[in-house]
N, C-alpha and C positions, 0 to 999 in steps of 0.2 A: 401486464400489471404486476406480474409478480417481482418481473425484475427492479421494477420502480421499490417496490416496497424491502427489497435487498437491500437497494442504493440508499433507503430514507434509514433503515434501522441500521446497516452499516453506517452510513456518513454521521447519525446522533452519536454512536459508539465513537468515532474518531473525535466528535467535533468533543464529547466528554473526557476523551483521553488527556485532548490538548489542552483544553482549558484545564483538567489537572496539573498538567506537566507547567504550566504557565504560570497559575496559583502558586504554585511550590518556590518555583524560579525565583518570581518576585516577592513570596515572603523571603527569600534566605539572600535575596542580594539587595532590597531594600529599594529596590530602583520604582516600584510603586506601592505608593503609598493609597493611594485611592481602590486599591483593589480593581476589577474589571469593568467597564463601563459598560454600556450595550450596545456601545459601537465596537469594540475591540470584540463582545461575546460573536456580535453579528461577523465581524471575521474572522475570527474562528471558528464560525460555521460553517460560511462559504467553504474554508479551505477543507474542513471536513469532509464535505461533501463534494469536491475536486478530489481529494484521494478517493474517496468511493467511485467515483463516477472510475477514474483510471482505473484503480483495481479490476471494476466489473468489465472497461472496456479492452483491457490485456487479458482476463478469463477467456470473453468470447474472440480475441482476434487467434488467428488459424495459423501463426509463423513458430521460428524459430525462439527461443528463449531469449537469447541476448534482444533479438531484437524488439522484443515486450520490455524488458528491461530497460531500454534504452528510449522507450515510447513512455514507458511510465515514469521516468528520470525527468523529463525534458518537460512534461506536464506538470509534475510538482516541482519541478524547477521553476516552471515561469508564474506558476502560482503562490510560490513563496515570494520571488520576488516581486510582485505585484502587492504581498501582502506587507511587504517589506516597505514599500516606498507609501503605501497610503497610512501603515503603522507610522512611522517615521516621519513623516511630512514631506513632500517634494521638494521644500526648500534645503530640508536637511542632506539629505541624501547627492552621495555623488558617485562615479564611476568605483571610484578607490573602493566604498563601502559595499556598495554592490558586490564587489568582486569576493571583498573577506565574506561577508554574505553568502554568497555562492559557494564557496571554498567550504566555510564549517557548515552550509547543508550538505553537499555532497560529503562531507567526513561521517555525518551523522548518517544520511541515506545506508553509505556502505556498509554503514556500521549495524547498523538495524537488518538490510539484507543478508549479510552473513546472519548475524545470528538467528532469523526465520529460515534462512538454508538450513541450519545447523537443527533448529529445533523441527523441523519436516526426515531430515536427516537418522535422525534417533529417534520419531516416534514413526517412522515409516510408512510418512502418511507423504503424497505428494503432491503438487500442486494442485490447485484445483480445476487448472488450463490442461493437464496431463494428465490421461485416465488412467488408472492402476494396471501393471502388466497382470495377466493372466501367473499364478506361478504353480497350479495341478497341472499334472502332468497330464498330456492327452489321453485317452480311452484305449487299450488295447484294441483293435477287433476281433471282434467273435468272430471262430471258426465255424464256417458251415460246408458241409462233404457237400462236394458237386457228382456224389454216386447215391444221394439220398438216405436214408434212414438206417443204414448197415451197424 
């Protein structure tokens, strides 16, 4: 239960991010004018909470980094573009567009994962998949005479 309730309050926090970042977009490029419908909010929610889910489900998997990386890429990859072609319309959309599609999300992705590398990096906090090294030093051992109490 708890994890459920991670994935719900993380994926709102995402799904609020986007619809920010979205707002913004379309006030300064004028391309909507209608502002956000409830279909476009309802997919921006979904996709919210497809990054949540990824996140939490690259947390608990047990591999290599690159390969969470490349599990979490591949996941928001096909959910962007899925979000892309029901955004878009199917009639609209073709291979070409997909592709530039693909292209500036992975420019963005990398872009956004360096700089959470970066910002884990300088506040020396690490992932939340990696547990913190130990960095005290072990215990000396106490000496105790094996000739008793002298």
């Amino acid at each position: 239960m708890e994890k459920f309730k991670q994935l719900v309050l993380t994926g709102s926090a995402y799904t609020v991010l986007f619809a920010l970042i979205l707002y913004i977009f379309f006030s300064f490029s004028g391309l909507g004018e209608n502002g956000m419908g409830i279909d476009k909010f309802l997919l921006v929610l979904g996709y919210g909470m497809l990054v949540a889910g990824a996140n939490l489900l690259c947390s608990l998997m047990k591999m290599r980094e690159i390969f969470k990386n490349l599990i979490h890429f591949a996941i928001l990859l096909a959910g962007f573009i899925v979000l892309y072609i029901l955004t878009m319309g199917a009639s609209q959309v073709n291979a070409g567009k997909i592709f530039i599609a693909s292209f500036i999300f992975l420019a963005v992705y990398v872009a956004v994962r360096f700089a959470a590398y970066g910002i884990r990096r300088l506040t020396g906090k690490n992932s939340p998949a990696t547990p913190k090294k130990q960095d005290s030093k072990p215990e000396k051992p106490v000496y105790t005479s094996r000739f008793g109490n002298n």
